[in-house]
N, C-alpha and C positions, 0 to 999 in steps of 0.2 A: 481818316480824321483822328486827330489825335482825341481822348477822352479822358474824364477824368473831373474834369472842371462844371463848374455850376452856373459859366458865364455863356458869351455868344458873340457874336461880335456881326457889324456888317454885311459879313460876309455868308455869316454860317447863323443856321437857321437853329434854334434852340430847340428839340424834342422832346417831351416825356409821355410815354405809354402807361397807362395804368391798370393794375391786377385789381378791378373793380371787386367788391364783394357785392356774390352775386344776389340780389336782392327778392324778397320773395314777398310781391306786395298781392294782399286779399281784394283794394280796394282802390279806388282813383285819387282818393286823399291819401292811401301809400304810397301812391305813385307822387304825388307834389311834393312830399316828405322826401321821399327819398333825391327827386330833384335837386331841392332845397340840400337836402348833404353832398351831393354833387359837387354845388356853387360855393359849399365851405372847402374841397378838395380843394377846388380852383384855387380860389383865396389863398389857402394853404400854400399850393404849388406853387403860385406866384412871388410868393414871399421868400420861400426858401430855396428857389431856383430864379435868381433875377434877371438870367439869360432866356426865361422861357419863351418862346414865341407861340407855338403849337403844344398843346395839350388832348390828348387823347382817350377816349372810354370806348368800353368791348360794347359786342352787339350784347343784349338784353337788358345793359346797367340801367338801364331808364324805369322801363316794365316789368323787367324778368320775364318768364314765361309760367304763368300759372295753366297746368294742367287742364284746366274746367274753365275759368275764369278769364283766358284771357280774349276774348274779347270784349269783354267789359273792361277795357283798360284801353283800349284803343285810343285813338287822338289825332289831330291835325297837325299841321305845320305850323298855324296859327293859334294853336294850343297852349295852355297855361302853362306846361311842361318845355316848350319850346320857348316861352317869354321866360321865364327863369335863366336858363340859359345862355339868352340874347343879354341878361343885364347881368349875368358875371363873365362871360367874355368882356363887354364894356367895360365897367367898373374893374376888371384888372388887366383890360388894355393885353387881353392875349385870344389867338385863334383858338377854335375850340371844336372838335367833332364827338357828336353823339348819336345813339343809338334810338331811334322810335321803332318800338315791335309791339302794337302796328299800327301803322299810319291809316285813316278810315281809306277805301277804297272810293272813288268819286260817284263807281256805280252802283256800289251797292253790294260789291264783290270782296271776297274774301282782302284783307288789309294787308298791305304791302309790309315786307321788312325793308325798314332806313336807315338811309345815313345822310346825315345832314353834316356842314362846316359852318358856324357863326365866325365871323372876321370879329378883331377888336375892336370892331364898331356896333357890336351887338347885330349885323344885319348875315341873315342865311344866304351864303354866296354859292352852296353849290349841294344840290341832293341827291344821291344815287339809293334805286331798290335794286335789290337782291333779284341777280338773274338766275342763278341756280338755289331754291331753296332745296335743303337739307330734305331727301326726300328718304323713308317716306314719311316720316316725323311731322314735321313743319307744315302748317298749312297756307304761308304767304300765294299772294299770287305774283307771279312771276314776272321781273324788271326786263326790258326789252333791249338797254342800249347800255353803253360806256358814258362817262365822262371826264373832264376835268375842270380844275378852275383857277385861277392865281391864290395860293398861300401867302403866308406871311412872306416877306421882303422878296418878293417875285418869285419864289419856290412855287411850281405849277404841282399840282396835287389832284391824283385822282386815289379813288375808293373800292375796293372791293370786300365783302363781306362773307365772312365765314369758309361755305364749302366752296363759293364762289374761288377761292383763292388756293383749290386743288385743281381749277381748272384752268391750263398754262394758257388758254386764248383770251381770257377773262383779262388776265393783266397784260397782256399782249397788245389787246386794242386799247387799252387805256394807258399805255408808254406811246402807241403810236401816235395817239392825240396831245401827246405833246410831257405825259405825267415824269418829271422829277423824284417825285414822292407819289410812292402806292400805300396808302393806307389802307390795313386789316383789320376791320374789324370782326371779333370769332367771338363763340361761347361756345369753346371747345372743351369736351369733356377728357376724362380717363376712359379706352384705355390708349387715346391717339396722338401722346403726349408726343414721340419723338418724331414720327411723322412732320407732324407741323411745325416742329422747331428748324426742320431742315428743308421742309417745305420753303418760308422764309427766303431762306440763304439761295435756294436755287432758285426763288423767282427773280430774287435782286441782281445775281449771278447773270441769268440770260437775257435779263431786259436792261441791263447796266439802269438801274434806278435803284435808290433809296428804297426800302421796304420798312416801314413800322407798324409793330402787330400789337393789338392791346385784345387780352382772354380775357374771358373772366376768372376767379378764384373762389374756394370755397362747396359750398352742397346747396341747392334749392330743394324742393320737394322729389326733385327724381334722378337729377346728374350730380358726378361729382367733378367739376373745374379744376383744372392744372393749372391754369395761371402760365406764369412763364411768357409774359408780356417781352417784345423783342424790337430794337434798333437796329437795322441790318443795315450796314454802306453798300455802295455799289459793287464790290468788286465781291460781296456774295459772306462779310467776313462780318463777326457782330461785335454791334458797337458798347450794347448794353442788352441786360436782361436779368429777368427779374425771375426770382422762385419761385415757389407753390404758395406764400400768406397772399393773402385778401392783402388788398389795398396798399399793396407792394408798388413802389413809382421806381422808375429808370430814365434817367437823360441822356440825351446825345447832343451833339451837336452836328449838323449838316451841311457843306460846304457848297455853297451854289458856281465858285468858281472850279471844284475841282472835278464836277460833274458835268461841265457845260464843254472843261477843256479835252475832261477824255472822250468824249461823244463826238468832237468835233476833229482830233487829234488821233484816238487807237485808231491803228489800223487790224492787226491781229486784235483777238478776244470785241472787238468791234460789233456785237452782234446784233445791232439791229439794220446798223449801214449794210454786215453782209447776208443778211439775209434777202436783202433784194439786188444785192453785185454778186453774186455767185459767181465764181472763177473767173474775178473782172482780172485779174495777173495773166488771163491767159486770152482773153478778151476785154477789148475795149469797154469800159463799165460794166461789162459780166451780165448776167440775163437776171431777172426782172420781172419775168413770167414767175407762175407758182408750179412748182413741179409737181405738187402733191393731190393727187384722185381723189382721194377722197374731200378735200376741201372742195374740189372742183365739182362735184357732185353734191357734196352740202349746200353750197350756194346757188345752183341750177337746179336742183330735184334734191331737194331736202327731205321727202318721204321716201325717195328711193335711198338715200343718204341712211335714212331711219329702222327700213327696213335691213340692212346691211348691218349697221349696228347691232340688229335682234337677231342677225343670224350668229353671230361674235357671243350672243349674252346673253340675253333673255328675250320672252315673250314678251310683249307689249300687254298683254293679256291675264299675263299669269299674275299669284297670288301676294299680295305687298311681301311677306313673308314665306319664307321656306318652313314646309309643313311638317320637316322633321322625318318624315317616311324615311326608309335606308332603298338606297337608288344604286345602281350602278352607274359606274361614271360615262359620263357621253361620249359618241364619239368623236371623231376631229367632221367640223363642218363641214358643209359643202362648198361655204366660200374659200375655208382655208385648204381643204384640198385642191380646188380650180387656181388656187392663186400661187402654190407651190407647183402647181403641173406645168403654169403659165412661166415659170420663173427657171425652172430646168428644160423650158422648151417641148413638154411631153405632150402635143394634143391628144394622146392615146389615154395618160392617166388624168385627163381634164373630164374626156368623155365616159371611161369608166366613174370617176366621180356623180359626172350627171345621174348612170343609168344606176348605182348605188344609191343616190336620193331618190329619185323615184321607188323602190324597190320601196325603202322607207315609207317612202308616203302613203304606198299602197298599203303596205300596213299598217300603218297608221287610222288610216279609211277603215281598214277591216277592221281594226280593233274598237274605232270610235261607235262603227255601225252597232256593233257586240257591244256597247255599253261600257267596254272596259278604257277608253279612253275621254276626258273631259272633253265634252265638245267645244270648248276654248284652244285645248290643245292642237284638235285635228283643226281647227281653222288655222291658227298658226304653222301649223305643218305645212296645208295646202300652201301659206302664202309666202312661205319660206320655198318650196319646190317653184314658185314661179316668177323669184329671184334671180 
């Protein structure tokens, strides 16, 4: 899409991302306060971008995250925070997604992180929480599904939030549900600036969508914000983006005909069509099946999925943080050993692997008995040998 311009037309959907500054409220009247400066952004934006359709804030702009306080800040959907909102989307007649961190929990249970869309009609047309919170920081509890919804001039729009949008199944199922546009919302600090700028570009890249990422900017009480708000087109290339100040905006414009044609039209670089026509040039429509075990096993036995994970990483068990002790480095697992044996066809070094892990565990046993091992560990050990 060509860029450059402050207009939009019919076709192409008007974007701006904004380098919120990030706000550091003590109290729930800083939180309406600061709402309230929000809906003069709006105003703003709308004025001096007349092509705007979509306007967009990072995860925290609403609440921030106060270290102590924040769930005294919490709120609804039906919130005062949320009605502000719904009447400068109306009043200047543009879409608008924001940030509630945290929305009250129904049971009682620690508060979701959101993301809400108000349409120019002031009405919330679509909410997504936060599937993967920022662990182990964050205390949200945790969103279960995708979504999407219709955007401004039929640009279909789904949402993902923060670290959610390091994880490539996250915006995977939510292109499959139909999203044009993935919006990002993050309140991403220093020191994971380039990371997620190229982050970005390769989620728009292999799900052919639109990507728009709105950071926060500036220092609260404990982070300090890159900003670096981003427009990515489909083909993985950006459209716009913003520096490191507070309250830095960026537009784009987004073409709903030139997205619909190559979705419908590539063949190469095609990759959602080929992800389910595997070597259809060599076969009739190409297979369709998921070749991949370990999804097949996530979705069928998700604890044996989990436990496989922890043999790759870590204990399920072990301590939120590394205690700093000097270790020697580990050695190669038992899964990666068995699955290199499996792969050069060697049943002989699969089986020496096995009796290698045992050998382990028995030590492991003996050392936990002696004291000298947490018995967190040696549970983990056991349940790793019977993997």
């Amino acid at each position: 899409m060509p860029t450059g311009s402050i207009s939009s037309s019919k076709d192409a959907v008007g974007v701006a991302v904004v380098n919120y500054r990030v706000p550091v409220c003590e109290s729930r009247q800083d939180v309406l306060q600061n709402c309230a400066r929000i809906a003069k952004m709006i105003e703003g934006a709308k004025r001096g971008y007349p092509g705007l359709d979509l306007i967009i804030f990072p995860e925290y702009s609403t609440q921030g995250f106060h270290p102590e306080k924040w769930q005294d800040l919490t709120t609804t959907l039906d919130g005062p925070e949320v009605k502000i909102f719904k009447e400068a989307c109306k009043k200047n007649k543009v879409f608008g997604i924001f940030s509630i961190t945290g929305e009250k929990h129904p049971e009682g249970l620690n508060p979701y992180n959101t993301m809400i869309m108000v349409t120019d009609q002031g009405e919330v047309n679509y909410t997504y929480r936060k599937i993967f919170p920022w662990t182990p920081q964050e205390p949200w509890t945790a969103g279960h599904e995708t979504g999407v919804a219709i955007g401004p001039k039929g640009l279909v729009v789904g949402g993902v939030i923060c670290y959610d949008g390091n994880m490539p199944e996250v915006v995977r199922d939510t292109v499959m549900k139909g999203a044009e546009l993935v919006v990002r919302i993050q309140g991403y600090m220093y020191p994971a600036k380039e990371q997620q700028i190229k982050v970005a570009c390769v989620r728009a890249w292999e799900n052919n969508c639109y990507m728009a990422v709105a950071n926060m900017a500036g220092r609260d009480l404990v982070y300090s914000y890159f900003g670096h708000s981003n427009i990515i087109d489909f083909d993985g290339s950006v459209l716009g983006e913003c520096g490191t100040s507070p309250d830095e905006l960026t537009y784009a414009t987004l073409s709903l005909t030139a997205i619909r044609d190559a979705r419908k039209h590539w063949t190469a670089e095609n990759h959602l069509y080929n992800l389910l026509h595997r070597g259809y040039t060599s076969e009739p429509r190409g297979h369709a099946t998921c070749p991949f075990d370990f999804y097949k096993t996530w979705v069928n036995e998700p604890r044996k999925a989990a436990a496989q994970v922890e043999l790759l990483t870590r204990d399920a068990d072990a301590p939120e943080e590394a205690s700093g002790d000097v270790i020697e480095p580990p050695p190669q697992s038992k899964l990666i050993s068995q699955t290199l044996a499996a792969a050069n066809g060697s049943a002989a070094v699969a089986k020496a692997a096995n009796g290698l892990a045992g050998l382990k565990l028995a030590a492991a046993r003996g050392a936990a008995a002696a004291g000298a091992v947490r018995p967190a560990a040696a549970a983990a050990a056991a349940a790793k040998a019977a993997v």
